[in-house]
Backbone as a chain_set.jsonl record, in Angstrom:
{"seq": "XXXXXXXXXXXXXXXXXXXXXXXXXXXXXXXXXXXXXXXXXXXXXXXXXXXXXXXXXXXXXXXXXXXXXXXXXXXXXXXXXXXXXXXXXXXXXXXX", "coords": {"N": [[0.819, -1.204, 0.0], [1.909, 1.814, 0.659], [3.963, 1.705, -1.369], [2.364, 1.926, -3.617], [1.421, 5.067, -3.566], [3.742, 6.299, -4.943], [3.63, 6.152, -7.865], [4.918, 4.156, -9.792], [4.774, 1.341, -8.911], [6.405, -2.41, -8.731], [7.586, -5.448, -9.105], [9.73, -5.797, -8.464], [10.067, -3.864, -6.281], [8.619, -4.853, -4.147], [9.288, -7.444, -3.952], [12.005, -6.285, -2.953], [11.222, -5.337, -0.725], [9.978, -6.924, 0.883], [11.967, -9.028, 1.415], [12.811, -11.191, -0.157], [13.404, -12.854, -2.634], [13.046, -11.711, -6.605], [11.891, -13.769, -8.05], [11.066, -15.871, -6.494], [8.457, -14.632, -5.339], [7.63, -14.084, -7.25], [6.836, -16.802, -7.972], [5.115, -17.555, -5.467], [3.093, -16.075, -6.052], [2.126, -16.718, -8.767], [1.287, -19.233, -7.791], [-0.903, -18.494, -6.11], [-2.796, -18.113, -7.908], [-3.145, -15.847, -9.272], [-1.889, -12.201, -10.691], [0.614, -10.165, -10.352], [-0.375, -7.939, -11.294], [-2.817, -8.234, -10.887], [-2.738, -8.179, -8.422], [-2.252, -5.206, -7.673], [-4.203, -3.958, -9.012], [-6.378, -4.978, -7.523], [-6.021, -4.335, -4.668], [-5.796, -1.18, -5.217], [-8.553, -1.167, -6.037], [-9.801, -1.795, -3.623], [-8.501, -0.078, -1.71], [-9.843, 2.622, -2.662], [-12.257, 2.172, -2.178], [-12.493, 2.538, 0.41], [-10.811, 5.051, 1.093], [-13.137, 6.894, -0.962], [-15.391, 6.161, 0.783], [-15.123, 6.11, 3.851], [-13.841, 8.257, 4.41], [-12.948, 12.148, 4.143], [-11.11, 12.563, 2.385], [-10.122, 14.386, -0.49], [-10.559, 14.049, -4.224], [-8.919, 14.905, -5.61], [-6.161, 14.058, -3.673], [-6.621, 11.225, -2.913], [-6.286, 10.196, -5.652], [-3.488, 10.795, -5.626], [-2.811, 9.068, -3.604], [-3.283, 6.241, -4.385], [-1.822, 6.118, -6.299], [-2.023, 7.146, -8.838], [-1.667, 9.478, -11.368], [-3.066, 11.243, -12.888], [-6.286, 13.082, -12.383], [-8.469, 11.879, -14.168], [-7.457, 9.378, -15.016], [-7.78, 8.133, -12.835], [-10.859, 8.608, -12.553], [-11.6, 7.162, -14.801], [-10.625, 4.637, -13.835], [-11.72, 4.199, -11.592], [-14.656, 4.066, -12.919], [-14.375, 1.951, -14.599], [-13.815, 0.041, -12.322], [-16.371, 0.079, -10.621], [-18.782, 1.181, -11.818], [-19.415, 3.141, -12.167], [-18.757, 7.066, -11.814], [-15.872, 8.698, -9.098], [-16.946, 10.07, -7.888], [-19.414, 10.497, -8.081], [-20.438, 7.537, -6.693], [-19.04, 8.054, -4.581], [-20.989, 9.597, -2.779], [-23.081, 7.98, -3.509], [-22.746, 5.858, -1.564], [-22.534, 7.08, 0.826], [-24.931, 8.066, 1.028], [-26.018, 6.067, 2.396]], "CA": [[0.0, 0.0, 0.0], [2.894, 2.699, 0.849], [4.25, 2.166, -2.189], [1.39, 3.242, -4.294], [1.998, 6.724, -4.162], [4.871, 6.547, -5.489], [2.836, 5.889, -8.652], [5.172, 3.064, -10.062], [4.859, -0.24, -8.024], [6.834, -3.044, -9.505], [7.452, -6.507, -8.255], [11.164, -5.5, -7.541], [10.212, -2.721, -5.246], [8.189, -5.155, -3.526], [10.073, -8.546, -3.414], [12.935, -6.019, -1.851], [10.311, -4.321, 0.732], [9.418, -8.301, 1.796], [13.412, -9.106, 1.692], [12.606, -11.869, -0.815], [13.502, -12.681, -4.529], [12.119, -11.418, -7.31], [11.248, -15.356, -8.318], [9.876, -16.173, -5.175], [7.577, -13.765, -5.164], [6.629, -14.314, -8.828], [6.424, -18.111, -7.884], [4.554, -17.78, -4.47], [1.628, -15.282, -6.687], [1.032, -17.794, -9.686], [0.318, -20.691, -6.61], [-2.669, -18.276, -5.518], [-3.512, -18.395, -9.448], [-2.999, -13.86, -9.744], [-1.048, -11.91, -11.328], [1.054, -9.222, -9.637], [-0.618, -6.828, -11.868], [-4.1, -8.157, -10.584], [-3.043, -7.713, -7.232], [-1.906, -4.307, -7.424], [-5.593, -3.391, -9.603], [-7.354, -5.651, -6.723], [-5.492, -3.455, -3.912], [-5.998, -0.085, -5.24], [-9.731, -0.83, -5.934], [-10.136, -1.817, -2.033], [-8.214, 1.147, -1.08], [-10.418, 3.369, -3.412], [-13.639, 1.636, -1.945], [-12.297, 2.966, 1.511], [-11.351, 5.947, 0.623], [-14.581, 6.839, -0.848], [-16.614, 5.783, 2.036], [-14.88, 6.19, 5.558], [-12.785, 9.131, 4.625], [-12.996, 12.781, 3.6], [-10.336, 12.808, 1.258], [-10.424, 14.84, -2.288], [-10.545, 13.477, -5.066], [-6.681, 14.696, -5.683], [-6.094, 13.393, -2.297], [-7.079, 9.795, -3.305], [-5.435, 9.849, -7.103], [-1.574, 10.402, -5.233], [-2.396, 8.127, -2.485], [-3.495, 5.172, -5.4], [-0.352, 6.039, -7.381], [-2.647, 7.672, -10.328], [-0.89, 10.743, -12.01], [-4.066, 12.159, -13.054], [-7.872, 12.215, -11.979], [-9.167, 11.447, -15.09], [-6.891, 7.889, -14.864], [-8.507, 7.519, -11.364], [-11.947, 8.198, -12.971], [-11.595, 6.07, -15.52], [-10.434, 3.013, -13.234], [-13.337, 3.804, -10.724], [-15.757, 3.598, -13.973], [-14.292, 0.288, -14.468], [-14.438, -0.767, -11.271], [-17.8, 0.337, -9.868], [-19.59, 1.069, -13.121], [-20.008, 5.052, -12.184], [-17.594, 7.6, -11.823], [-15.64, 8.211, -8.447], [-17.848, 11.562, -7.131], [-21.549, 9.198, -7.888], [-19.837, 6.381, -5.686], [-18.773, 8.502, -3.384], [-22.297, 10.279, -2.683], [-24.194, 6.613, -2.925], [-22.039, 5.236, -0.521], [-22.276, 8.039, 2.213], [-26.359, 7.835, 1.817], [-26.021, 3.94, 2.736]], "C": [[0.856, 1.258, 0.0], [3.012, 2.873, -0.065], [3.217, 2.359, -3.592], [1.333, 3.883, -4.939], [2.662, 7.041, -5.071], [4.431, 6.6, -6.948], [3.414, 4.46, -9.729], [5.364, 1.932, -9.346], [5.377, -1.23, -8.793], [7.168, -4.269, -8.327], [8.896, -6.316, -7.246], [10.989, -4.791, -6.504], [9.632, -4.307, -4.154], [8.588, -6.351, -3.104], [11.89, -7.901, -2.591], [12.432, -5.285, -0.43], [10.176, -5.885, 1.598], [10.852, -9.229, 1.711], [13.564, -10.623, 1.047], [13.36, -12.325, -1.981], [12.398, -12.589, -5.06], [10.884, -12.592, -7.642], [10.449, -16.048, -7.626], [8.695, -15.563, -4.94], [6.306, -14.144, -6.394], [5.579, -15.88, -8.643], [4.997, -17.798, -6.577], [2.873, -16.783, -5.727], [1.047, -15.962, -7.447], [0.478, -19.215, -8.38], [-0.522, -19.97, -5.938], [-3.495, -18.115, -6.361], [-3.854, -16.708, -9.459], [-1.905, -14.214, -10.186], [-0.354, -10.482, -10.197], [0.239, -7.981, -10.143], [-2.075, -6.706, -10.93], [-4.457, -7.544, -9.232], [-2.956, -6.216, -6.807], [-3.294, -3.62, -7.493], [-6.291, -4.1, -8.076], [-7.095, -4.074, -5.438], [-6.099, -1.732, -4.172], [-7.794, 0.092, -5.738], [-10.041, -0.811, -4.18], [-9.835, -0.499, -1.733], [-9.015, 2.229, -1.631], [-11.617, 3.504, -2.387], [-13.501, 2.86, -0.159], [-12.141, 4.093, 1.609], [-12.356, 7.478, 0.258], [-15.538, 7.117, -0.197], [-16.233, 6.177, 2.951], [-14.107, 7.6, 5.418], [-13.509, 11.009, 3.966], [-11.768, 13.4, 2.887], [-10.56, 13.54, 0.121], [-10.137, 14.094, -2.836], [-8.758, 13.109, -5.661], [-5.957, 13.699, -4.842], [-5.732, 11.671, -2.831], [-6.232, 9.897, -4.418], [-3.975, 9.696, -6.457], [-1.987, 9.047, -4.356], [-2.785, 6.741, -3.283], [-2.438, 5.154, -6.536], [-1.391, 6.793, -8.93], [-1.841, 9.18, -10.537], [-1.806, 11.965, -12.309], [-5.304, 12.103, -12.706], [-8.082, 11.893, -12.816], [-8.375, 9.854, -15.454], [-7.857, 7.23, -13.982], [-10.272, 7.751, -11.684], [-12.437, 7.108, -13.608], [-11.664, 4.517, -14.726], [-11.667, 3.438, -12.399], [-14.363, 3.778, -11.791], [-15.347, 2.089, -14.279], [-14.312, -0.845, -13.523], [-15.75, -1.069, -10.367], [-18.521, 0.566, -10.62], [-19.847, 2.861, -12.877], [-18.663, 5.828, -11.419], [-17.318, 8.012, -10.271], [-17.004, 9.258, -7.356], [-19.378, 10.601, -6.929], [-21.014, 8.292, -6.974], [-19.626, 6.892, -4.522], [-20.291, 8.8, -2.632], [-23.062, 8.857, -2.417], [-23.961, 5.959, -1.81], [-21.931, 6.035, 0.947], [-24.167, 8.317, 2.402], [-26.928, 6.806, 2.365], [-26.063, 4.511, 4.524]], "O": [[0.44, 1.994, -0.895], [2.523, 3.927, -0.472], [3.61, 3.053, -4.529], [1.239, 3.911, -6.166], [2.394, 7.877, -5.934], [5.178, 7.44, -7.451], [2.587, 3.801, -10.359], [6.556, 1.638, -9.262], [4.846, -1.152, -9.901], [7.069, -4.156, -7.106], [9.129, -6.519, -6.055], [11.794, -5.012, -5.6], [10.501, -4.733, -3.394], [8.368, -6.59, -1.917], [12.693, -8.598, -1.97], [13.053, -4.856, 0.543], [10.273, -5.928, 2.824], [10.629, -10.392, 2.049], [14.377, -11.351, 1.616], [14.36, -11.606, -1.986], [11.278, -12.948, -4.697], [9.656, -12.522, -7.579], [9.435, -16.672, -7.939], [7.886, -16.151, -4.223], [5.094, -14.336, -6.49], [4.404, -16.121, -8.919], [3.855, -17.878, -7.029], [1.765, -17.301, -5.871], [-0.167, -16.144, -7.36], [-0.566, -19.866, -8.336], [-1.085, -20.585, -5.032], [-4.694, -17.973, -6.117], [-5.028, -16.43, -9.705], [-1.21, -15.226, -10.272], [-1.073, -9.989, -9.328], [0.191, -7.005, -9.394], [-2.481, -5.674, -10.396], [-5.429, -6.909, -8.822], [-3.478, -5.881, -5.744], [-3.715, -2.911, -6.579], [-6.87, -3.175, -7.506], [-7.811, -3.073, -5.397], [-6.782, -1.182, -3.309], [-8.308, 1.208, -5.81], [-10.482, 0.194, -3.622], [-10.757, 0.281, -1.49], [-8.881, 3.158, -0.834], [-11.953, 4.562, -1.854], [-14.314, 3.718, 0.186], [-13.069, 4.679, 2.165], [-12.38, 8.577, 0.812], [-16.385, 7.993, -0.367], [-17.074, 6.978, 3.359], [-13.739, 8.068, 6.496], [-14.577, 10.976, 3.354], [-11.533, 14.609, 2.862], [-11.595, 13.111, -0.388], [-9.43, 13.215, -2.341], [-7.982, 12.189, -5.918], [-5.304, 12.736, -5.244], [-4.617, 11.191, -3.038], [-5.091, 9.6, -4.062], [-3.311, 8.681, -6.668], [-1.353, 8.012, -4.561], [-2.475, 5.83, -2.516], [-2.303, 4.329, -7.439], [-0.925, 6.639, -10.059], [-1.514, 9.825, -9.541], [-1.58, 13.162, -12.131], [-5.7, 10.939, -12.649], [-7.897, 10.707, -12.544], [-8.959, 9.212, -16.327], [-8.526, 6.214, -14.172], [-11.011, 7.027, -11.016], [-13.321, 6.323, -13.264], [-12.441, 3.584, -14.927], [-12.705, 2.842, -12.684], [-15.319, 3.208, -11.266], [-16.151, 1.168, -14.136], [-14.609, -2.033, -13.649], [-16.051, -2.045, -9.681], [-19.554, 0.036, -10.211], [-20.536, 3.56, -13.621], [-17.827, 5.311, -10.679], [-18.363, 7.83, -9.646], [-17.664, 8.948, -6.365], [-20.061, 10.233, -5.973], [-21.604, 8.661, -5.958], [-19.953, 6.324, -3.48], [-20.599, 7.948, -1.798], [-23.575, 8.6, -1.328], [-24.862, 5.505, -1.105], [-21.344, 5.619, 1.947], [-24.697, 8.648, 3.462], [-28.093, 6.667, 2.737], [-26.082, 3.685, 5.436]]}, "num_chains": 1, "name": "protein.A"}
């Protein structure tokens, strides 16, 4: 999650954050049948979802802390992940 922000996440950053190999890492992810990529997309939808809902974050706010460069990236992926853009999600989710 930390690294994120940073907006490039790569397996290297992260098999040297968990003091690993790269291979091990690669290996241990296909035996839960993902992809590193999936987990990163899985991850930054959760963190979105949260976010979203429990937080009063901006919109900016949220795009650095998901590693996105621009909102209209971070729109886009919340239209693909929730089917409506991140502002409608936000709003449905806070009249729940």
């Amino acid at each position: 999650n930390t690294q994120l922000k940073n907006g490039h996440i790569s397996i290297a950053t992260v098999s040297s954050a968990l003091d690993i190999s790269e291979r091990k890492l690669q290996r241990v992810i296909s035996a839960e049948g993902t992809t590193f990529r999936q987990i990163i997309e899985e991850t930054r939808k959760s963190l979105a979802q949260h976010y979203l809902h429990d937080t009063q974050l901006s919109m900016k706010e949220i795009c650095y802390l998901l590693g996105f460069s621009e909102t209209s990236a971070f729109s886009r992926a919340a239209k693909a992940w929730f089917g409506m853009p991140p502002r409608v999600y936000r709003e449905q989710a806070n009249r729940r």
